[in-house]
N, C-alpha and C positions, 0 to 999 in steps of 0.2 A: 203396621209397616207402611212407609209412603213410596209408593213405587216412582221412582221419575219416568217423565212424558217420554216418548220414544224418540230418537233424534232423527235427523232428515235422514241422512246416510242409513239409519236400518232400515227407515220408512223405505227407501229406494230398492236399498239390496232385498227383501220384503217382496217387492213386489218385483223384480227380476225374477227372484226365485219360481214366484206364480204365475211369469210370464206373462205378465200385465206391463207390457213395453210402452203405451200410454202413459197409464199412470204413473211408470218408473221414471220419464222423460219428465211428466210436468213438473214433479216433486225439483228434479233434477236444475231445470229450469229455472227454478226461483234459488238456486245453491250462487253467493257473490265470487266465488272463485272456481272456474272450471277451468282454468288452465288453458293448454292447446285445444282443448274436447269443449271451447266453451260454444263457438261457431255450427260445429256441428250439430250439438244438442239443443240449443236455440234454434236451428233452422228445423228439424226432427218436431220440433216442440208446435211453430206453426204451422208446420206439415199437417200436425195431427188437427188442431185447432180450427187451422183455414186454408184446406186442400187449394183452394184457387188460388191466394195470392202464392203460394207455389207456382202453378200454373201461371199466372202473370206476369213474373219473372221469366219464364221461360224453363222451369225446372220441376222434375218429377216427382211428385209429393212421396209416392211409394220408396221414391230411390232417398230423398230427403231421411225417410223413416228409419231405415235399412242403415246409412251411416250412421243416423244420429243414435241406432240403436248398438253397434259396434262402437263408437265412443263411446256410451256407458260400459259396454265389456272391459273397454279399456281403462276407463278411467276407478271403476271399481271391482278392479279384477276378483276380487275377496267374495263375491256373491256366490261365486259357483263352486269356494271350498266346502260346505255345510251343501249344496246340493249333490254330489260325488259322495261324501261319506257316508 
């Protein structure tokens, strides 16, 4: 049997589920369509990355984290079905 590679999107929901909000963002990161939630999750991304140019900008890497991880809520609502059941 050949199993196919696991796709981004399981990869992501994957690791929301484990509550790996890092890992779930960088995956998330390199995805070409993020829609409205693309901003958010790219600034999340080098929140994690590179806490100072945060800081550089004049913006709070933690608070950076915290939306960009609410845009993955949003953008992949489906992760927290199979966590509830």
């Amino acid at each position: 049997m050949n199993a196919l590679p696991p796709t981004k999107t399981s990869l992501i929901t994957a690791a929301m589920r484990a509550g790996d909000w890092p890992g779930a963002i960088r995956i998330a990161a390199r995805l070409p369509q993020l829609g409205q939630h693309r901003t958010a999750i790219l600034d999340a991304h080098n929140a994690y990355v590179r806490p100072t140019w945060a800081k550089s900008l004049g913006k709070d890497p933690e608070a950076l984290k915290t939306v960009g991880i609410e845009a993955l809520k949003d953008r992949f609502p489906f992760w927290a079905e199979v966590q509830s059941a």
